[in-house]
VOPAGU-2260 file (C-alpha; in pm, 1 decimal, decimal comma):
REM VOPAGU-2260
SITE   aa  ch    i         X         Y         Z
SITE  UNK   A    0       0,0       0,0       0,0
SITE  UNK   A    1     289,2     236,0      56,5
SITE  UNK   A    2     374,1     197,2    -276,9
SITE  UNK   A    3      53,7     248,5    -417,6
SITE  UNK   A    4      25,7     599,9    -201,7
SITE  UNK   A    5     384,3     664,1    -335,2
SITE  UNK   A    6     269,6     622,2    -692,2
SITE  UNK   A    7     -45,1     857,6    -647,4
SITE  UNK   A    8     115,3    1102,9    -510,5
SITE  UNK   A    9     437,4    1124,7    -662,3
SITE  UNK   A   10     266,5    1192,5   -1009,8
SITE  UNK   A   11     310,0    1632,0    -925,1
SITE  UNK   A   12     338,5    1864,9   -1182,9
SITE  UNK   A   13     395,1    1818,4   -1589,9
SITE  UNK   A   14     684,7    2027,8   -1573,7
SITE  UNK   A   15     846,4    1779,8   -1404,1
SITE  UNK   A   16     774,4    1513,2   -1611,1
SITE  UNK   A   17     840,1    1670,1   -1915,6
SITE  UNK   A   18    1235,0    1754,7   -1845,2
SITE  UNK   A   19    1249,6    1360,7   -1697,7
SITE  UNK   A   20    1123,7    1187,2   -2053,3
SITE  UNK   A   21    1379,4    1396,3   -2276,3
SITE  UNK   A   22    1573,3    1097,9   -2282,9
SITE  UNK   A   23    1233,6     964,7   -2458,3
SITE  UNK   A   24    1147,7    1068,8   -2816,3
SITE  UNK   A   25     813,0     837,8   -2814,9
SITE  UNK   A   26     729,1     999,6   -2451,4
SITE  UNK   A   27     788,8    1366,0   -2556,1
SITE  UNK   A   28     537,1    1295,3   -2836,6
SITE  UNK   A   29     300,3    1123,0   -2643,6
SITE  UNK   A   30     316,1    1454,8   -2440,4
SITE  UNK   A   31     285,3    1653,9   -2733,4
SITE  UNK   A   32     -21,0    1491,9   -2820,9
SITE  UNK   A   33     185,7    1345,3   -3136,9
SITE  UNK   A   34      31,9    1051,5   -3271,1
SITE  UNK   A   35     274,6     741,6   -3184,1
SITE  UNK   A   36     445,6     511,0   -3473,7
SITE  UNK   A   37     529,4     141,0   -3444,6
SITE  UNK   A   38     864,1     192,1   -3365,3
SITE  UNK   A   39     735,6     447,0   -3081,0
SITE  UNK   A   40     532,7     139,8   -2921,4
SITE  UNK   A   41     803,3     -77,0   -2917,9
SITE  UNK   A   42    1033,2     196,2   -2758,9
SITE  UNK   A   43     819,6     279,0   -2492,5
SITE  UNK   A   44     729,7    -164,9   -2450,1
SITE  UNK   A   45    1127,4    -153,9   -2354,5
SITE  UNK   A   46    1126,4     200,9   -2155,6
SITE  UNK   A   47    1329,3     115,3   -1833,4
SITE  UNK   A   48    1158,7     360,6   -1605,0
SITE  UNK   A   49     807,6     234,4   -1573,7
SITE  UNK   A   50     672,9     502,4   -1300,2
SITE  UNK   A   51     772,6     784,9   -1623,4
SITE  UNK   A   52     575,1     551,9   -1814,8
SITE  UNK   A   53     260,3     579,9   -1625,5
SITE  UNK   A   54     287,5     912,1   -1525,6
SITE  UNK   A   55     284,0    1004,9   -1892,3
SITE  UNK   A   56      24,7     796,0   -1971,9
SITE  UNK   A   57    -196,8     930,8   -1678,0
SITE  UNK   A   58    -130,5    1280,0   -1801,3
SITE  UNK   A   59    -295,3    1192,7   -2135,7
SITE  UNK   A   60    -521,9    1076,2   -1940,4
SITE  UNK   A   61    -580,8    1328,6   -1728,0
SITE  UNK   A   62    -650,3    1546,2   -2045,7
SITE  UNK   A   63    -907,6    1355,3   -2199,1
SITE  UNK   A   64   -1060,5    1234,1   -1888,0
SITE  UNK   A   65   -1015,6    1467,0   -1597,0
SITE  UNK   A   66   -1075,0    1321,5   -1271,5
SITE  UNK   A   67   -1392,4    1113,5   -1354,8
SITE  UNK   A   68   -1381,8     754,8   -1346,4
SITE  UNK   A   69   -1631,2     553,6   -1519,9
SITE  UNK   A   70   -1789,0     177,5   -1508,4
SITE  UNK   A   71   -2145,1      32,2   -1656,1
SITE  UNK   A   72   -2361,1    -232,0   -1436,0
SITE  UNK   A   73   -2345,7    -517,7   -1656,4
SITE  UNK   A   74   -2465,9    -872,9   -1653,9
SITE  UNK   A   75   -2254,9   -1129,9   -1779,6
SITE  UNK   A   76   -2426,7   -1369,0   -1971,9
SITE  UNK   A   77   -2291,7   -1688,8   -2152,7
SITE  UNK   A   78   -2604,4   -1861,3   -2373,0
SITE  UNK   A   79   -2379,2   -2179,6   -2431,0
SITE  UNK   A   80   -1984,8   -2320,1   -2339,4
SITE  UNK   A   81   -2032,3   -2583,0   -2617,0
SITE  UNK   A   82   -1720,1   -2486,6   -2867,1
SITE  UNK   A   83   -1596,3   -2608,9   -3210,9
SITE  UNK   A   84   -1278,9   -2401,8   -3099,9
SITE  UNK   A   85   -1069,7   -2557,4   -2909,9
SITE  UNK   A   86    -832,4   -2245,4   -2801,3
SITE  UNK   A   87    -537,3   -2358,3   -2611,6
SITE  UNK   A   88    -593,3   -2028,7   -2369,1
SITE  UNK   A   89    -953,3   -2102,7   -2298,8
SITE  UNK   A   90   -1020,2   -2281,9   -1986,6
SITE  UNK   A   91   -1457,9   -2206,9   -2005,6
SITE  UNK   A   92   -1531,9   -2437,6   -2373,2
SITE  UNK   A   93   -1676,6   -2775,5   -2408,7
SITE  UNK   A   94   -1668,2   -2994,2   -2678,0
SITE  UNK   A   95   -2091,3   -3098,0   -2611,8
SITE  UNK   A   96   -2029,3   -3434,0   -2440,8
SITE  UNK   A   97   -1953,3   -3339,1   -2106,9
SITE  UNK   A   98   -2131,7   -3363,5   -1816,1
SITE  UNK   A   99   -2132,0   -2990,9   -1782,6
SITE  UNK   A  100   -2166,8   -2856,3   -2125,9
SITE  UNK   A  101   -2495,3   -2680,5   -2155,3
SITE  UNK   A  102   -2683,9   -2430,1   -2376,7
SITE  UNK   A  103   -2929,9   -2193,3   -2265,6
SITE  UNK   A  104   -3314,6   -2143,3   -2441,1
SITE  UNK   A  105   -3374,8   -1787,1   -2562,9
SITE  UNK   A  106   -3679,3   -1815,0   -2252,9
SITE  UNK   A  107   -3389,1   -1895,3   -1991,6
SITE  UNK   A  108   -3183,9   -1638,2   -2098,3
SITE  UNK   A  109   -3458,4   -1388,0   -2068,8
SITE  UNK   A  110   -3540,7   -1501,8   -1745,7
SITE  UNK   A  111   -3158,5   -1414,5   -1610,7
SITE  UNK   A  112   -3157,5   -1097,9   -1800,9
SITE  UNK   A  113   -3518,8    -985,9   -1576,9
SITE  UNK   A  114   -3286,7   -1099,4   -1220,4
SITE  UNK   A  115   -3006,5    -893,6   -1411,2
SITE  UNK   A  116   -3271,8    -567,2   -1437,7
SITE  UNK   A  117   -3373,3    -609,1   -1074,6
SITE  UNK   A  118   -2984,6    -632,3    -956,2
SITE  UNK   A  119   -2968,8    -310,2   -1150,6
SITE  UNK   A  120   -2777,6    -372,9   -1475,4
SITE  UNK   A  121   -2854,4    -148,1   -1762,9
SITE  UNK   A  122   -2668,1    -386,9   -1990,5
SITE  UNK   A  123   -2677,1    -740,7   -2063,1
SITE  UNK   A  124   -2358,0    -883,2   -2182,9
SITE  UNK   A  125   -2377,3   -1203,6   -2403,0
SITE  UNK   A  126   -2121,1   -1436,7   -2579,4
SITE  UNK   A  127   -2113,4   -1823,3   -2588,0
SITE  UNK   A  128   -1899,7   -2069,0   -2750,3
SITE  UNK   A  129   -1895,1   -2187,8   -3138,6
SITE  UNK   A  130   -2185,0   -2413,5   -3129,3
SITE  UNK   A  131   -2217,0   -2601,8   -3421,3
SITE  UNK   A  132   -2552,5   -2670,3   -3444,9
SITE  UNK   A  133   -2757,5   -2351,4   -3376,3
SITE  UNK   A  134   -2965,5   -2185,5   -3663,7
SITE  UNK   A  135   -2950,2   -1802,1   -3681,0
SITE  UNK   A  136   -3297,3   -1818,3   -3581,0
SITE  UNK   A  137   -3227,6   -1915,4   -3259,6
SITE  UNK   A  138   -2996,9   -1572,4   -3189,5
SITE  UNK   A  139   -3279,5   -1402,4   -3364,8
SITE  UNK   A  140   -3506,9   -1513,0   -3135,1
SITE  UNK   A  141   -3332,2   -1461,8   -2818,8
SITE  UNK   A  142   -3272,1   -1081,0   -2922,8
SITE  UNK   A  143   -3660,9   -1037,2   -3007,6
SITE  UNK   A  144   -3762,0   -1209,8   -2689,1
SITE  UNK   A  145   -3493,5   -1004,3   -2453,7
SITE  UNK   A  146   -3610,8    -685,7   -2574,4
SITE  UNK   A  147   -3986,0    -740,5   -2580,6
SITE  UNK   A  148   -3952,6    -785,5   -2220,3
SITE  UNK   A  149   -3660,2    -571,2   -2178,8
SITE  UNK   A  150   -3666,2    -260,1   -2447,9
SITE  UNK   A  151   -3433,9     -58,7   -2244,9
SITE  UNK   A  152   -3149,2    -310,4   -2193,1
SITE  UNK   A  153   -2826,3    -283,2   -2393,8
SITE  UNK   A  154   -2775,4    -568,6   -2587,9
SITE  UNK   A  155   -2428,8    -615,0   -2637,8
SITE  UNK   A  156   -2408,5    -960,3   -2735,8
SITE  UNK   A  157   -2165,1   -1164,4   -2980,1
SITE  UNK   A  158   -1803,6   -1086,4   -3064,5
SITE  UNK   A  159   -1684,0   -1042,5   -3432,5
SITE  UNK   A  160   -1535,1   -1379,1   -3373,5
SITE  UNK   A  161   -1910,8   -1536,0   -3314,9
SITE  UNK   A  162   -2024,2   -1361,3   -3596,1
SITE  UNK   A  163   -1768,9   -1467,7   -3826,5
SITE  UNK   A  164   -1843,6   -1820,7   -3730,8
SITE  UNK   A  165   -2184,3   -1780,4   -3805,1
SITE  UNK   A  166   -2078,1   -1697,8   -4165,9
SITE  UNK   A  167   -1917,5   -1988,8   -4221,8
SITE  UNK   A  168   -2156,9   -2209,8   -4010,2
SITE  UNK   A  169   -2470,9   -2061,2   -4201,0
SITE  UNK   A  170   -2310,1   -1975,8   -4558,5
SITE  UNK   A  171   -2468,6   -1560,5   -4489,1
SITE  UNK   A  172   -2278,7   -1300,2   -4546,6
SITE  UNK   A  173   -2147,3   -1127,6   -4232,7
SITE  UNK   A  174   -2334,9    -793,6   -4365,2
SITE  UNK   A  175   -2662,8   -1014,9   -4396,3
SITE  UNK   A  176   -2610,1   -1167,7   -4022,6
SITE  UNK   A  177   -2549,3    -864,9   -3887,1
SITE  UNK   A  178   -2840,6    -675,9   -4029,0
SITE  UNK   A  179   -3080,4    -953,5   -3955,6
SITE  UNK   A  180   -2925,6    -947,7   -3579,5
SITE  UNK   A  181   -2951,3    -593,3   -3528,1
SITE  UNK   A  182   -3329,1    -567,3   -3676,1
SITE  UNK   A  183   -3389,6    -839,9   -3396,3
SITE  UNK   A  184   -3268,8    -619,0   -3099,2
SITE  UNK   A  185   -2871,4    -611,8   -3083,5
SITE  UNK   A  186   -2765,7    -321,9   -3028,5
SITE  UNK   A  187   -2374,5    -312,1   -2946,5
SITE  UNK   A  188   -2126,8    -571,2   -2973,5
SITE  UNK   A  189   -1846,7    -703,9   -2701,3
SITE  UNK   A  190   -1491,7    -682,5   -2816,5
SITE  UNK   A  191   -1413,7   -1028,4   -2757,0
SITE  UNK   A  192   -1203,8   -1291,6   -2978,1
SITE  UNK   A  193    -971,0    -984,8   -3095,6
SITE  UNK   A  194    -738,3   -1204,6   -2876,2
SITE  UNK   A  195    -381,0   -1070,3   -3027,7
SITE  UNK   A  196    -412,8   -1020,2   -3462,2
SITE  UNK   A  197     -62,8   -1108,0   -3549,7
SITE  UNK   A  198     -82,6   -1440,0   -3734,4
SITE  UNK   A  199     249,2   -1550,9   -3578,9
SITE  UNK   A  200     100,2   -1568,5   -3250,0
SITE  UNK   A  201    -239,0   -1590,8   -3292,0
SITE  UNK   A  202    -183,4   -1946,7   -3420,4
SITE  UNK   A  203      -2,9   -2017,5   -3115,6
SITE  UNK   A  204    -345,0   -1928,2   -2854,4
SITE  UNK   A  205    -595,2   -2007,2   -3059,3
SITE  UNK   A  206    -751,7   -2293,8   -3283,7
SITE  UNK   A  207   -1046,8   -2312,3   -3505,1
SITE  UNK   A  208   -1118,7   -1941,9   -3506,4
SITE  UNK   A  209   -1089,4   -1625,4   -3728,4
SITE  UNK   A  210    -739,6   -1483,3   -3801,7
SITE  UNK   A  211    -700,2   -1130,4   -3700,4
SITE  UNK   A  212    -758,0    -961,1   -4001,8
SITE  UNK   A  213   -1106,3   -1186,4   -4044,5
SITE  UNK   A  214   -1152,5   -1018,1   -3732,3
SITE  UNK   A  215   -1105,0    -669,0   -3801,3
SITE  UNK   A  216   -1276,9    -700,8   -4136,8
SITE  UNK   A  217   -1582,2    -844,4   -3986,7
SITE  UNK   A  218   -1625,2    -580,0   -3679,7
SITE  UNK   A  219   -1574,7    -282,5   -3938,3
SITE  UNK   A  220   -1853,4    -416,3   -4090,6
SITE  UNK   A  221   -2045,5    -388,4   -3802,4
SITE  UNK   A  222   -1900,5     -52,9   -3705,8
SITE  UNK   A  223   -2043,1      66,4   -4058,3
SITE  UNK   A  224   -2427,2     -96,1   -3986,2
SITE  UNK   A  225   -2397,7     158,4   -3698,6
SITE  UNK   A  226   -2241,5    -120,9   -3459,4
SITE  UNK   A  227   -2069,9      10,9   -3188,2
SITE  UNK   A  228   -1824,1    -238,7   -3014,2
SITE  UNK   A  229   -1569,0    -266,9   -2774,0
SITE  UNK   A  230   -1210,8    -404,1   -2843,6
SITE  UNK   A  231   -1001,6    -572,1   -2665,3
SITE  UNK   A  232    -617,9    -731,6   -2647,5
SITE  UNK   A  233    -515,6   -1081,2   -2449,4
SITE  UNK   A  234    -193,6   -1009,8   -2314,7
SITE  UNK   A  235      -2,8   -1174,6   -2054,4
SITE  UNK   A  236     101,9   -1518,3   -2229,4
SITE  UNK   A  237     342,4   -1586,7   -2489,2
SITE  UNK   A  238     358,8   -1260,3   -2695,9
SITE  UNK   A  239     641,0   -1039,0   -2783,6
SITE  UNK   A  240     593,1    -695,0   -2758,6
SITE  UNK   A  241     587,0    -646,6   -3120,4
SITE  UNK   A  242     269,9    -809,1   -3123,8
SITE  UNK   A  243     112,9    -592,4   -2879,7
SITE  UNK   A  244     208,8    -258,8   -3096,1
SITE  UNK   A  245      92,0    -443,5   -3385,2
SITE  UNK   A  246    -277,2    -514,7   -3229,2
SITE  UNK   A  247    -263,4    -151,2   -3111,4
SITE  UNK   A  248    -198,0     -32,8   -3408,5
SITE  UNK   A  249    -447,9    -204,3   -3630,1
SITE  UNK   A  250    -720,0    -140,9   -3378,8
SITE  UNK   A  251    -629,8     206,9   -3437,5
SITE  UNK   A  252    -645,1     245,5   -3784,0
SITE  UNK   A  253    -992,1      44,4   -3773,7
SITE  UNK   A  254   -1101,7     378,9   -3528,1
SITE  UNK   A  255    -984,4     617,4   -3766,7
SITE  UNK   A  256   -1187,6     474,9   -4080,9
SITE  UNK   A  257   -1501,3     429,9   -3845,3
SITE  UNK   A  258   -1536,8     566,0   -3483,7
SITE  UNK   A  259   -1707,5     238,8   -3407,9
SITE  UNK   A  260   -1484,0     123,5   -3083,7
SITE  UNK   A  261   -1602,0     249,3   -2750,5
SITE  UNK   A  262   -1358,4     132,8   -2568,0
SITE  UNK   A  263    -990,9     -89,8   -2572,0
SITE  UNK   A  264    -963,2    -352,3   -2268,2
SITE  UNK   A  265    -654,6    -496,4   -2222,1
SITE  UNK   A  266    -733,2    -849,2   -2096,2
SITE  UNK   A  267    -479,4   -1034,8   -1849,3
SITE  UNK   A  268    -435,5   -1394,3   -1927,3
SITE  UNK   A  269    -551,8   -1563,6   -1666,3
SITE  UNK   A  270    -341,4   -1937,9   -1669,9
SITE  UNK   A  271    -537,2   -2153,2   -1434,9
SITE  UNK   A  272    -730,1   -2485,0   -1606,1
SITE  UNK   A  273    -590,8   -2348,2   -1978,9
SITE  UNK   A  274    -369,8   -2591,1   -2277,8
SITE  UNK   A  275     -91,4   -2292,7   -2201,5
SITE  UNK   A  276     -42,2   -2430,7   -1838,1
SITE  UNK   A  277     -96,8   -2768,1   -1906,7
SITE  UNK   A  278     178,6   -2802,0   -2179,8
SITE  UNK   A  279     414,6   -2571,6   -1941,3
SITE  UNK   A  280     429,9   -2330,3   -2214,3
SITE  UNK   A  281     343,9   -2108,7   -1963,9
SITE  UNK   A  282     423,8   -2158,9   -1601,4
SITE  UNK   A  283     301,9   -1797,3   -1399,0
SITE  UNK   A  284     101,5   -1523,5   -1505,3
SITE  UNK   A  285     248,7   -1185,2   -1593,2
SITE  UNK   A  286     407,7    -963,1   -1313,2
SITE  UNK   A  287     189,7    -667,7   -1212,1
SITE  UNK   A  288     490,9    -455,7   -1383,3
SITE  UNK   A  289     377,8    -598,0   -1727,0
SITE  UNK   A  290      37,7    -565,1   -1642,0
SITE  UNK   A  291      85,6    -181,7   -1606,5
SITE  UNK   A  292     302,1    -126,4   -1885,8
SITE  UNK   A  293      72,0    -237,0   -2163,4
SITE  UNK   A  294    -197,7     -40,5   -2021,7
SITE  UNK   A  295     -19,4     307,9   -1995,8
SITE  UNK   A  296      98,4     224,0   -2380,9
SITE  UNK   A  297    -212,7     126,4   -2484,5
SITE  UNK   A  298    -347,7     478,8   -2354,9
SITE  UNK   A  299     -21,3     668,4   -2507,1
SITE  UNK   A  300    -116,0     458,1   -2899,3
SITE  UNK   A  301    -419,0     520,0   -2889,3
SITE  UNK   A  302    -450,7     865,1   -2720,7
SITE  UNK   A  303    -567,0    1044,2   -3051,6
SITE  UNK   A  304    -840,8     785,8   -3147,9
SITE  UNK   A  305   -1010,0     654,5   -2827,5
SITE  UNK   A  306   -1075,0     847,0   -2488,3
SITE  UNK   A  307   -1134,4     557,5   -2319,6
SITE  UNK   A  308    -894,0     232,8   -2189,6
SITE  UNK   A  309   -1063,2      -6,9   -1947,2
SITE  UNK   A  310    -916,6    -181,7   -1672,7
SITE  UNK   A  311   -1080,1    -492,1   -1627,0
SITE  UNK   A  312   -1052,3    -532,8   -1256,9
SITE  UNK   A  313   -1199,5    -913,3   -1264,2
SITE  UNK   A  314    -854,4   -1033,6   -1429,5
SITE  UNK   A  315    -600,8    -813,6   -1272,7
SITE  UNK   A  316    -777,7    -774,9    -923,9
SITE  UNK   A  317    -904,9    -499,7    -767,0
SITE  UNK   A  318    -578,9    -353,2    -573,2
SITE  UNK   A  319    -383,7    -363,1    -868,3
SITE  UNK   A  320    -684,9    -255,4   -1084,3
SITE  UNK   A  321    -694,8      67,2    -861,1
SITE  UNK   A  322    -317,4     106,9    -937,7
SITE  UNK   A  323    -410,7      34,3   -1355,3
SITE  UNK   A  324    -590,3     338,4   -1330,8
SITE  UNK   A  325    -301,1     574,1   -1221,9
SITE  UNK   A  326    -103,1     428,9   -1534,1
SITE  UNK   A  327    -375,8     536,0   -1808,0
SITE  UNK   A  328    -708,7     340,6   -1738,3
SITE  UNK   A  329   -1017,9     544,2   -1698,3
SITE  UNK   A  330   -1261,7     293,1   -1667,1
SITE  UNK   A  331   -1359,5      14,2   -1443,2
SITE  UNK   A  332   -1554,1    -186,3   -1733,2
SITE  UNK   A  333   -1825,1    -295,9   -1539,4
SITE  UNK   A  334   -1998,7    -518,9   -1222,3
SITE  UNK   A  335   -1946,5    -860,0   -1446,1
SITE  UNK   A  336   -2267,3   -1000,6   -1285,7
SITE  UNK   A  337   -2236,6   -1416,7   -1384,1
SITE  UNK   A  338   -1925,2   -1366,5   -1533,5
SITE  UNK   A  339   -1826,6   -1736,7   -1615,1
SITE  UNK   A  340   -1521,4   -1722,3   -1866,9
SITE  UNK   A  341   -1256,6   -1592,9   -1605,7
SITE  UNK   A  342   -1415,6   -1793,2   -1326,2
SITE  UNK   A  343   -1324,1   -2103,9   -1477,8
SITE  UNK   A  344    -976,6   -1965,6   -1506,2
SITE  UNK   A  345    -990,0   -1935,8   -1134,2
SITE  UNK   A  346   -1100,6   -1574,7   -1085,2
SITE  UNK   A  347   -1354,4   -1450,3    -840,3
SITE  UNK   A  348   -1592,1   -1231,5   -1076,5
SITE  UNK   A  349   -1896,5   -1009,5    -909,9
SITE  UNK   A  350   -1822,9    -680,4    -752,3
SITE  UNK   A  351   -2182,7    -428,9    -661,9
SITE  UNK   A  352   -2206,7     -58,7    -829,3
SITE  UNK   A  353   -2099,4      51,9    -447,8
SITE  UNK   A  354   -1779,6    -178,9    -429,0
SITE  UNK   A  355   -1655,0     -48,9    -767,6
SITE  UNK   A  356   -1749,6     332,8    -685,3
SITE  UNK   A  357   -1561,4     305,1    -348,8
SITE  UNK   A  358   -1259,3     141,2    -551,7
SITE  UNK   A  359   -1267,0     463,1    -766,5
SITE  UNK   A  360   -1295,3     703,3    -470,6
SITE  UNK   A  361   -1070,6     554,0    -262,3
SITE  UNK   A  362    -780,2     643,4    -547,4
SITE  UNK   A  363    -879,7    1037,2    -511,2
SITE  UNK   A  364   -1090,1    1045,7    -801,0
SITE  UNK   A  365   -1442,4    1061,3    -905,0
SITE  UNK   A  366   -1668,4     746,8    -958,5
SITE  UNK   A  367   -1946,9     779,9   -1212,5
SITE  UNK   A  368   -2184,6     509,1   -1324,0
SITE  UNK   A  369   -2228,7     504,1   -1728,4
SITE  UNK   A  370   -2455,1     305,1   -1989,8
SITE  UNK   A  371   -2317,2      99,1   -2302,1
SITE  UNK   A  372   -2223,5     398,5   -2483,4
SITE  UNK   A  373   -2041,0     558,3   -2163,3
SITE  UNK   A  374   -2309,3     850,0   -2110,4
SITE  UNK   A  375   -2294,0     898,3   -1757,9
SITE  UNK   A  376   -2584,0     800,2   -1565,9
SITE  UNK   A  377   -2473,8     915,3   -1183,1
SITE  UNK   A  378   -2230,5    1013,9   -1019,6
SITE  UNK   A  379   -2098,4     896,4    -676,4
């Protein structure tokens, strides 16, 4: 904790930190409000003085920001764990066979998402495996019968990676799917299955899915039906930090042709029950020092594209989580009510709109509850 105190209230004045990065081309334009190259990421993934790092990062954030810290009450909801993927860093899918494989009916699910509206979610947050048997009807049908209930829930439901499977699965287009899925009910899409887009690690983390660029053709397409959606970047494993820069970067240039990302969440691999662990590829999860590095560069990439970078306290914890957001997070994601993919990695998962708006208050700084779209609904 005296650490933590140390960080928050060592980071003074900019004058300060502007003569200490001088030794730091990529950190005097970050500063600058320069837009960062490549070879800028990678400098600043190798940048020896980490607390310069953050404090540069949570001046850029201070600018776009201010003081307010934001998070949504959301309801995690996963409509099946039956997979044709078989990713070797997923420790939630099942093959269909197994005692606890299951898949939800589009009356089930509505039923959670009513217990979701009394707990006080304003979002309803929905992914599932790759079943290989579901029609598009039955998606279609979940949406319709979620919002006839439900009209003013956020459904944000189905990553790019989901949809592309669909594609393939059904033989639609990915425009046709999408437009057929919005004109049920969906209105925003999680940024799951983004994962990391370089091809010569993606093969390494994940089987049976869409390669990165699949990815990022498939959620532009959304982004142009008027498909907002979140992104997001597993990190924490086996990557280099080339391939961080590189996801950064693409996801970037993705923003600048559409405006369609809300919001970048750098996920932390979370080891427990996965292939990685089991074939001793890898052995401990990331130090907290990694942890906080990618976020603060993440915030310094992307600082002319996207105000906001989430710190998704479920993987990382909430002490460090409150430490993330000193090193250029601004947002607390959300309450992850039922969230079921990181608690079968091991991780405990539900946190109340109070717990996460003392977390933010507790760091000197201003806790606001927000909706899908991050319009702030009250503040603390």
């Amino acid at each position: 904790m005296a650490l933590f105190t140390f960080i928050l209230i060592s980071k003074s004045t900019k004058d300060v930190l502007e003569k200490l990065v001088r030794d730091s081309k990529a950190l005097e334009k970050a500063i600058s409000g320069e837009e960062l190259s490549y070879d800028d990421g990678l400098e600043l993934m190798s940048y020896d003085n980490l607390y310069m790092l953050g404090a540069a990062a949570d001046l850029v954030r201070q600018k776009q920001k201010g003081k307010t810290v934001t998070f949504t009450a959301s309801y995690y909801l996963n409509y099946t764990n039956v997979c044709a993927a078989s990713c070797q860093m997923c420790a939630f899918y099942r093959k269909g066979n197994e005692s606890d494989a299951y898949t939800l009916t589009p009356q089930d699910i509505e039923a959670r998402v009513g217990k979701a509206k009394e707990m006080g979610a304003t979002e309803v947050h929905i992914v599932g495996g790759f079943h290989p048997e579901l029609p598009l009807e039955y998606y279609e049908e979940m949406f319709r019968t979620i919002k006839k209930s439900h009209p003013e829930m956020n459904i944000k439901a189905l990553t790019a990676a989901e949809i592309f499977f669909l594609s393939k699965l059904t033989k639609n287009s990915v425009k046709e799917i999408l437009e057929r899925f919005k004109a049920s009910g969906l209105d925003t899409m999680p940024g799951g299955g983004a994962e990391l887009f370089h091809p010569e690690i993606r093969n390494k983390i994940v089987r049976g899915k869409c390669s990165g660029q699949e990815w990022l053709d498939t959620i532009e397409q959304a982004h142009n039906l008027g498909i907002k959606s979140n992104a997001t970047m597993l990190f924490g494993h086996i990557e280099k930090p080339e391939h961080i820069i590189d996801h950064l970067v693409k996801l970037r240039e993705v923003q600048k042709r559409t405006s369609g990302f809300i919001t970048l969440i750098p996920l932390k691999f979370s080891l427990e029950n996965t292939e990685l662990e089991k074939e001793g590829l890898v052995k401990s999860e990331s130090p907290s020092t990694y942890d906080l590095r990618v976020i603060a560069v993440s915030r310094l990439m992307l600082a002319q594209q996207l105000d906001n970078i989430s710190v998704y306290w479920v993987a990382l914890g909430k002490k460090l989580a409150q430490v993330a957001l000193t090193y250029g997070g601004s947002d607390l994601v959300g309450t992850a009510f039922s969230e079921e993919i990181y608690r079968a990695a091991g991780k405990g998962t539900n946190s109340s709109i109070l717990e996460l708006a003392n977390m933010i208050k507790e760091i000197g700084r201003d806790a606001a509850q927000r909706d899908t779209l991050f319009n702030i609904l009250k503040k603390f």
